[in-house]
C-alpha positions in Angstrom: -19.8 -1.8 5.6 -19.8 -3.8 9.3 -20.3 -6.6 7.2 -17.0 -5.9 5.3 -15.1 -4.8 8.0 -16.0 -8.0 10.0 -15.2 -10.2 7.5 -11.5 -8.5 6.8 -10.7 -8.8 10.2 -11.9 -12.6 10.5 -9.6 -13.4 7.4 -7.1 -11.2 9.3 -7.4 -13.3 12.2 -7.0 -16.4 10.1 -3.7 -15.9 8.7 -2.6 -14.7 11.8 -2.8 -18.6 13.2 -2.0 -20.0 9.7 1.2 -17.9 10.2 1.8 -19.1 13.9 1.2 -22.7 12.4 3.7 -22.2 9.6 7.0 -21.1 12.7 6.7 -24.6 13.8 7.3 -26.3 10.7 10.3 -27.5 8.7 11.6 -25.6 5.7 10.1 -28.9 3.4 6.6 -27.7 5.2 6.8 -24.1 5.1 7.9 -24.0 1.5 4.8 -26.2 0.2 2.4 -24.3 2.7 3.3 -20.9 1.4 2.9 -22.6 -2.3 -0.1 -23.3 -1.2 -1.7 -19.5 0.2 -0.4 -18.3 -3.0 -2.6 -20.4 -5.1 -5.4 -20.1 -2.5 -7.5 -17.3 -3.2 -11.7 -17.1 -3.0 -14.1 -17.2 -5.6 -15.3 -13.6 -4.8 -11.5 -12.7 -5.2 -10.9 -13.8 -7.9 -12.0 -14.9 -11.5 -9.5 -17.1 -13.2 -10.4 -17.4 -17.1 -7.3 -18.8 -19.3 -5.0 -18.4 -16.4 -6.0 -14.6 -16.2 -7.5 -12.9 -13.6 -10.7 -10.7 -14.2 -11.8 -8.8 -10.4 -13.6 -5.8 -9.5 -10.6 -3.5 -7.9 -11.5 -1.3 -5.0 -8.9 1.7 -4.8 -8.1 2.7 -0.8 -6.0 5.7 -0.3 -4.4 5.7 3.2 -4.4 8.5 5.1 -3.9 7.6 9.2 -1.1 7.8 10.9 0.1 10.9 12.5 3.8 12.7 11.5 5.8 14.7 13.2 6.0 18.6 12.4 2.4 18.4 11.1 -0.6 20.0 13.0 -3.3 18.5 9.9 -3.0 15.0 8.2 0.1 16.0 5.4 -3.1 14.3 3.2 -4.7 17.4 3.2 -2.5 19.3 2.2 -2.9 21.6 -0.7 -0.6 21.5 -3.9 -1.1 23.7 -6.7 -4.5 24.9 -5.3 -5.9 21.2 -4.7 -5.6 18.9 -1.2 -3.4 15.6 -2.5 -6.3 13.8 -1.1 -8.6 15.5 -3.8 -5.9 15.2 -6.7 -5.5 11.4 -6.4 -9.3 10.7 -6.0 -9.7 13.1 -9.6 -6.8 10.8 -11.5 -8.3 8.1 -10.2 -11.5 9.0 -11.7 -10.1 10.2 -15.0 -8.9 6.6 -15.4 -12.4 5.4 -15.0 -12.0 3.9 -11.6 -15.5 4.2 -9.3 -15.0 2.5 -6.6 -12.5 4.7 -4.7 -12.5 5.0 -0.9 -9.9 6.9 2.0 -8.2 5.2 5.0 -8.7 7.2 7.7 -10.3 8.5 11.3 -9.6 11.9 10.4 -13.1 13.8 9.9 -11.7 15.8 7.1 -11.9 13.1 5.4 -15.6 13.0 4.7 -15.9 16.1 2.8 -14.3 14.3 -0.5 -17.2 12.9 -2.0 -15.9 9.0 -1.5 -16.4 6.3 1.0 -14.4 6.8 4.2 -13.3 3.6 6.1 -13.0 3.8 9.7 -9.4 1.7 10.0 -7.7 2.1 13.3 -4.3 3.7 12.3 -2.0 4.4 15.2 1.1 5.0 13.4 3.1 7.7 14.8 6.1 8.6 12.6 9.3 6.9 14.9 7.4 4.5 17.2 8.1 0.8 16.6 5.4 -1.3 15.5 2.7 0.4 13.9 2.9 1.4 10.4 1.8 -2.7 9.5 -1.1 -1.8 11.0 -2.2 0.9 8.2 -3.6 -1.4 5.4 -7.7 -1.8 6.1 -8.7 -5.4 5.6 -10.1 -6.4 3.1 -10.9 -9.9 1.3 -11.6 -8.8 -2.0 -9.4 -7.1 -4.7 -8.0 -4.2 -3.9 -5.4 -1.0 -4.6 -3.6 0.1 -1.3 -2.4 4.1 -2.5 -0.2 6.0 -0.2 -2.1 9.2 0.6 1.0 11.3 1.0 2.5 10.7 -2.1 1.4 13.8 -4.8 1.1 11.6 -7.8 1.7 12.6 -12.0 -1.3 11.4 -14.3 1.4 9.2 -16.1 1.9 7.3 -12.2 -2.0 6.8 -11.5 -2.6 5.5 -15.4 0.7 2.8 -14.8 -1.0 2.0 -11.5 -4.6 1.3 -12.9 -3.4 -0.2 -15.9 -1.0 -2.7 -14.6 -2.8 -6.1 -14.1 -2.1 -8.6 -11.5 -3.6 -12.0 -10.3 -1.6 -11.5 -7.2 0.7 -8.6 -5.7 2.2 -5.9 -7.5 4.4 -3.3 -6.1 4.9 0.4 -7.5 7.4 2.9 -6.2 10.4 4.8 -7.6 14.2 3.3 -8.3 17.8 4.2 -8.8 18.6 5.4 -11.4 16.0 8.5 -10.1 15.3 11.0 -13.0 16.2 14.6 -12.6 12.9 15.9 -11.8 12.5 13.3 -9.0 12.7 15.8 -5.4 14.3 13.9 -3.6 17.8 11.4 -3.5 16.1 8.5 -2.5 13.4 6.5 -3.7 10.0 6.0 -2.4 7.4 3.2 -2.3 3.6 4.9 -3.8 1.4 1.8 -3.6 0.5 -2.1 -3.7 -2.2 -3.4 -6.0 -3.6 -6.9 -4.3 -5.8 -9.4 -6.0 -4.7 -12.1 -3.5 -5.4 -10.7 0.1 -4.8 -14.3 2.1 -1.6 -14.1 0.5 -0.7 -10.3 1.2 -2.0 -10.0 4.8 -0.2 -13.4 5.7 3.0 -11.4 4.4 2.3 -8.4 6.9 2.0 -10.7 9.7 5.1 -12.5 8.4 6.8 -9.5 8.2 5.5 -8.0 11.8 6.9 -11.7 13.6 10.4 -11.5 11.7 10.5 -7.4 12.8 10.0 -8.8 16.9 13.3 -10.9 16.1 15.1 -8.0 14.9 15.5 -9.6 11.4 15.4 -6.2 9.7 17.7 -3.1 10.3 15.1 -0.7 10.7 11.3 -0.4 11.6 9.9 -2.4 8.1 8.2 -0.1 5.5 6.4 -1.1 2.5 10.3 -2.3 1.5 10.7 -5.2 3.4 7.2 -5.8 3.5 7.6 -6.5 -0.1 10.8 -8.5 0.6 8.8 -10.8 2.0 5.8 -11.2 -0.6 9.2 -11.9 -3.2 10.9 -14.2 -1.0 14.1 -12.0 -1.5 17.2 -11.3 0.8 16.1 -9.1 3.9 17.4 -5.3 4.4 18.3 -5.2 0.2 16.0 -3.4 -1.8 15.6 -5.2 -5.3 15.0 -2.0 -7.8 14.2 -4.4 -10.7 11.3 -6.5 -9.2 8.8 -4.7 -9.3 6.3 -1.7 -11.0 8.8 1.5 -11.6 7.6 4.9 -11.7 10.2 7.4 -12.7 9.1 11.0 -12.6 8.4 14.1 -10.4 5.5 11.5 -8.4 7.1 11.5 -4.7 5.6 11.7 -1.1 5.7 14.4 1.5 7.7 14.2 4.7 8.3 18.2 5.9 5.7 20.8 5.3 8.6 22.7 3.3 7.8 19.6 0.4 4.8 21.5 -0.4 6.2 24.4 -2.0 8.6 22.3 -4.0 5.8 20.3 -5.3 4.2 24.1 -5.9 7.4 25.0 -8.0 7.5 21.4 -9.8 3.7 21.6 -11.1 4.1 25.0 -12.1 7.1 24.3 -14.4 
């Protein structure tokens, strides 16, 4: 696992100066450099066979960070008499995934029968900065899953289901469906066969954040503005993975009744 761990944070490291690098160049340069990380991915990342990739997925759920109003990670929390730590790890295993691991420094977390991942989170719900910082490196292929989000078997099936032989996106859009619990939509996860590519856009997005380019601390939203080259601060609902049901995350302990009431119906 050192071994792991050391080598994310070396590739880390690495797109960090590639994306220093790339704020000194023309638009001419920049444009054929990023071409360039997005066709750039390892042999041990990927397997390209017809111009379809073939990888071995590792499935991380995140779970640092700490939220205000909460005095437990909102992870642990129980809905319809099972944590939404638990409930995720059991879809994800009735869709045959294996290799499945949690996020987190949180000793709770070890009690779930799965690989924990020592990451150093500190995202505190409305500092500046931070919530970036949540994604574990990692050089091979690999499922980033939101942890607070209480997931339908139909969601978790779309997510494993859905290839990629780069970055895919899933969340909810507008129109939201009836069931949906809240007036909004939310982002659920990222599925990643080309890391280099996916960690240079979180640095990307954490240098254009320190010029103020965004109108708010960036989220998974502009974070995938950035991976799609579209317009900052306008969320795209058609470009990416859509899941339209009751699947949502948590933000107030009060969400855990509703999702009570919701599974119950």
């Amino acid at each position: 696992m050192k071994d792991r761990k050391a080598s994310g944070y070396i590739t880390t490291n690495l797109i960090c100066i590639i994306a220093r690098i790339a704020d000194s160049l023309n638009l001419l340069q920049k444009e054929k450099l990023k071409k360039a990380l997005n066709c750039l991915t390892s042999v041990n990342n990927v397997v390209q066979i017809c111009g379809k990739a073939v990888s071995k997925m590792k499935y991380i759920i995140m779970a640092g960070g700490t939220y205000n109003g909460w005095d437990m990670p909102k992870h642990l929390s129980e809905v319809n008499g099972e944590p939404i730590v638990a409930r995720t790890i059991r879809l994800l295993r009735e869709n045959g995934v294996k290799d499945i691991a949690i996020s987190s420094l949180h000793p709770a977390f070890e009690n779930f029968g799965v690989e924990v991942l020592k990451h150093e989170n500190g995202y505190k719900e409305g500092t500046k900065g931070t919530w970036l910082d949540g994604f574990y490196p990692m050089t091979v292929p690999v499922c980033y899953i939101f942890g607070d989000v209480v997931f339908s078997p139909r969601a978790i099936k779309k997510i494993v289901e859905t290839e990629t032989d780069q970055i895919e996106f899933f969340a909810s859009a507008k129109p939201l469906p009836a069931i949906y619990p809240k007036r909004w939509a939310e982002p659920f996860a990222f599925k990643v066969a080309n890391t280099m590519r996916f960690f240079h856009a979180i640095e990307e997005t954490a240098i254009l954040a320190e010029r103020g380019a965004f109108k708010r601390e960036p989220i998974a939203w502009e974070l995938w503005q950035i991976i799609k080259d579209t317009p900052l601060n306008v969320v795209d609902y058609t470009n990416y993975t859509v899941i339209n049901d009751y699947t949502c995350d948590i933000d107030e302990p009060e969400d855990v009744e509703m999702f009570n009431n919701i599974l119950r119906n």
